[in-house]
N, C-alpha and C positions, 0 to 999 in steps of 0.2 A: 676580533679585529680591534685592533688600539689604534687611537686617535691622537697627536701630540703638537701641541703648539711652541713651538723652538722657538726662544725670542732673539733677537737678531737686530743690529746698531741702536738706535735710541727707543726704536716703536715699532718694528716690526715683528709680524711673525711666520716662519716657516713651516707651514705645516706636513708631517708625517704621518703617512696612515700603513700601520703592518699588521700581516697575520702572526706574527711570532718568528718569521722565516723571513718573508721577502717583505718591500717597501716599497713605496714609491714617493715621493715628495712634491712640495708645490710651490714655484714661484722659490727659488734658494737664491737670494742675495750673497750667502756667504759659503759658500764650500766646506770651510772647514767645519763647521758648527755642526753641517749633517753629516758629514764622517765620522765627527764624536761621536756622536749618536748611533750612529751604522756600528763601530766597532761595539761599542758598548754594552749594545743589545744583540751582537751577534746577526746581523741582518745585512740579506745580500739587497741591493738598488734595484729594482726593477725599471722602473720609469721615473722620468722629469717631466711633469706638466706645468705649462707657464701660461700666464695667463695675458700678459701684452708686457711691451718693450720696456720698461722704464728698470734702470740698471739697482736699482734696490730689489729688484725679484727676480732680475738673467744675468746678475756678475758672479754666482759660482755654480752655470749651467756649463760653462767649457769643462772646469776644474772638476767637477764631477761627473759626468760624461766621461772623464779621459782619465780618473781615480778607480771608477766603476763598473763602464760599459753600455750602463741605464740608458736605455732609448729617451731620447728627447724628444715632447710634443709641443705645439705650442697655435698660436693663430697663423691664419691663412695671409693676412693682411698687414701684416707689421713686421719690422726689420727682428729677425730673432738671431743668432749665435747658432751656428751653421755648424754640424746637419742636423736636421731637425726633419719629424713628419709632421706638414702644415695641417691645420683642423678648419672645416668650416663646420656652419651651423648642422645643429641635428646629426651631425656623425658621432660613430660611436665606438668606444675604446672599450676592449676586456684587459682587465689590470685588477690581478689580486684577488681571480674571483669575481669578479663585480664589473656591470658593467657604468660606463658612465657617456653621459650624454654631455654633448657641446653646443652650449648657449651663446649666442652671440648680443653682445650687450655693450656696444657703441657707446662712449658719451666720456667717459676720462680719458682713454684714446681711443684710436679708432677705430681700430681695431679688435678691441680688448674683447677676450672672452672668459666663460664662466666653464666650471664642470660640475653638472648635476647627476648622483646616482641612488634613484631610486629604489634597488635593491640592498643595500646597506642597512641590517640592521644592529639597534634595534629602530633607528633614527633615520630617514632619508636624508643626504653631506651635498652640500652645496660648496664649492671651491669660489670663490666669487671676485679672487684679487682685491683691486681697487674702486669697483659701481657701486656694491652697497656695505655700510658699514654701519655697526649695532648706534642707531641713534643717529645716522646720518647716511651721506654719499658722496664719490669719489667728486671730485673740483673735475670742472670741464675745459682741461686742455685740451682737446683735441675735435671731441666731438660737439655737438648741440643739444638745448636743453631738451631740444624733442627727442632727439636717441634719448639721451638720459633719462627722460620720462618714460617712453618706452621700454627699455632697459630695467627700469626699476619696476613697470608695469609687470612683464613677465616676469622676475622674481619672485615679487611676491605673489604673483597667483599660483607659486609652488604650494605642496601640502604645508598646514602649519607647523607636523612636527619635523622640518627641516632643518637641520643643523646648518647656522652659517658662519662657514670658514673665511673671514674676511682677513685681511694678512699687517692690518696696525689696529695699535690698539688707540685708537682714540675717542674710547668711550664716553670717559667722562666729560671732552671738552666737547662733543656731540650732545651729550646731554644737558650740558648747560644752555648751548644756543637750545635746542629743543624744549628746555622748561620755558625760555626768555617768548619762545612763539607762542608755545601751548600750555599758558602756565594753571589751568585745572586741570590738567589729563593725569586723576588719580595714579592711572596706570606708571606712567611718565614717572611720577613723582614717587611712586612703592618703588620702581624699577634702580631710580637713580640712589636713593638707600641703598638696595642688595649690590648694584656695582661698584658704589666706597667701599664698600667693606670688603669684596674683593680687592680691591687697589692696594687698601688700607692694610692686607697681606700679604701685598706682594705676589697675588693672583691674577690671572689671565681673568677679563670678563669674557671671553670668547671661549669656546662657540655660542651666539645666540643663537634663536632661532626665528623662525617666519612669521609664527603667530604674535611671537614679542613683538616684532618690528610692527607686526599691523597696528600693536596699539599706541604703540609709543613713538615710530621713528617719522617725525616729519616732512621726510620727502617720500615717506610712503603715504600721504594722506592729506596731500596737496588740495583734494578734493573737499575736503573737511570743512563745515562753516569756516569754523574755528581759525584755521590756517588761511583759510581766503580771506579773513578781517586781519588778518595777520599782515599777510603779503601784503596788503592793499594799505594797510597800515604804514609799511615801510617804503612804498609807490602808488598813489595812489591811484596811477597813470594804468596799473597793470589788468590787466582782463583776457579772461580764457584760462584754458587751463597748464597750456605751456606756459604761457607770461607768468600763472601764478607759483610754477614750479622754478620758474627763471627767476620772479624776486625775490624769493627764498634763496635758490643757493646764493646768489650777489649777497644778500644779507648777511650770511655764513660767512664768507669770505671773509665779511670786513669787521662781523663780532669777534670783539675781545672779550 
């Protein structure tokens, strides 16, 4: 099973997972980009999974659907590009082999959901859209920071060797608000070396994975001294443990 990260307008990416034959894709902003790809490698579409409505990830679910044939999935809850099979939580799709489970993970829309499949090896593949990202998470249009907290709660109690297929790359300016909060987290600071020099290649940092984000990503770790003199740092109005994941993302927002 091949794994492949399409990059796609300024920061995104499309991801493709084939056995050598068939495919399925995630979240395709761009149509054409995964047709290169399809003819290239010889590979027929099986499926479109989408993870919630924001037209950087469903503007070429018509064009490819109607190029292909690929069944389209997507959330139960959010306006998708019609027809589609709706997913709620805990259902479960067989595609490629493999089955994969539907996470519901509220908090950049409201809808938005994940796809986790723990038989994929040699690595468990998390699809995750826009809630969590290597070194951060999605901005809360839609939802609240309580989804989001929750949201990221069940993420990461995934296994750690989780692959996470998060769909922009914006590692490293994740990483920088993340040193600016947690500026001893050894980990953080080895982490942020090994993804320059991807960059600095013109490499994907992605896929992280689960156990990375436990050490490094600060809104998985809200809980942390560390991050609660942080937040508290930046309001010092704030208390509990939403509030503390609340001042952090507003802090994000507004770091340059």
């Amino acid at each position: 099973m091949k794994l492949i990260p399409i990059p796609a307008f300024s920061d995104n990416y499309i991801w493709l997972l084939h056995d050598g034959h068939q495919a399925l894709v995630v979240d395709p902003g761009d149509a054409s980009l995964v047709l290169e790809v399809l003819r290239s490698l010889s590979l027929k579409l099986q499926a479109i999974l989408v993870t919630h409505h924001h037209p950087d990830h469903t503007a070429g679910v018509a064009s490819l659907r109607e190029a292909t044939g690929a069944q389209v999935f997507g959330p139960a809850r959010e306006i998708m590009p019609e027809p589609l099979t709706r997913l709620v939580h805990a259902q479960q799709l067989n595609l490629l082999g493999l089955t994969f489970e539907v996470i519901d993970v509220p908090g950049h829309t409201s809808g938005h959901i994940a796809y986790y499949c723990a038989d994929m090896a040699p690595q468990p593949l998390l699809f995750c859209g826009d809630t969590l990202f290597s070194g951060g998470c999605g901005r809360l249009f839609e939802g609240t920071p309580g989804q989001m907290l929750a949201s990221l709660d069940t993420l990461a109690a995934l296994p750690p060797a989780t692959l996470v297929c998060c769909t922009h790359e914006y590692t490293l300016s994740n990483l920088k608000f993340a040193q600016a909060v947690d500026p001893h987290n050894q980990a953080l600071i080895d982490y942020t070396v090994a993804a320059s020099a991807l960059r600095a290649r013109h490499q994907p940092t992605l896929p992280s994975n689960i156990g990375l984000e436990r050490q490094i990503n600060p809104f998985l770790r809200t809980r942390e001294p560390a991050l609660i003199d942080a937040a508290q740092r930046f309001d010092a109005s704030v208390k509990g443990e939403v509030g503390i994941f609340a001042a952090l993302r507003q802090w994000k927002n507004k770091f340059q």
